[in-house]
N, C-alpha and C positions, 0 to 999 in steps of 0.2 A: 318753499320755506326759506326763509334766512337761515345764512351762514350759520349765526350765532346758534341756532338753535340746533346744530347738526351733531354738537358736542354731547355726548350719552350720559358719560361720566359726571361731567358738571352738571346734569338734570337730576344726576341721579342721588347726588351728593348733597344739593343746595337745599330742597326743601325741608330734610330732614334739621339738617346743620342749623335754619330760620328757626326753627319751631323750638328748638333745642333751646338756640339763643334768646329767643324771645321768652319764653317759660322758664330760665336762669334770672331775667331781668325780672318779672313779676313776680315769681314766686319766694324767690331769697329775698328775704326783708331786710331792710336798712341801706338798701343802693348799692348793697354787697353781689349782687348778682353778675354786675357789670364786668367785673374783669373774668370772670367764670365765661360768659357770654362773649368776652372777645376771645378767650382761649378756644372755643368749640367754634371761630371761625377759622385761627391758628391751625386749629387743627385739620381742619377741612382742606385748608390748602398744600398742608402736608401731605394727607391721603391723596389728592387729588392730582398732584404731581408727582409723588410717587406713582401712581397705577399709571398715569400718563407715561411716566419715563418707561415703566416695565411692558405696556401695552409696545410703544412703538420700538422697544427694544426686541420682543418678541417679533413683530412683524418685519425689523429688519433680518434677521435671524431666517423667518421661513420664504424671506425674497431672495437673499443669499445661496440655500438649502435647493431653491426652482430653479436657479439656473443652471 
């Protein structure tokens, strides 16, 4: 597999965050959806670097801990 696809987190994250976005743009009438649908990717990238930062913060933590 590619590199790209070895990330969990961002698999894990993206399609819900799509579906999210996409059904803010369709469903709120008047093209009002749009900035709702840019914030739920706002967001995604928030959660997503969070957990990141806290995942490899943790494993530095227990590589530390092994020696």
């Amino acid at each position: 597999m590619m590199k790209v696809f070895k990330n969990k987190r961002y698999w894990i994250l993206m399609p819900p965050t799509l579906l999210i976005g996409i059904s803010l743009i369709i469903f709120i009438p008047n093209n009002d959806g749009f900035p709702y649908a840019f914030s739920s990717l706002v967001l995604f990238w928030i959660v997503y670097y969070t957990r990141t930062y806290y995942a490899e913060k943790k494993n530095n933590r227990q590589n530390k801990e092994s020696l």
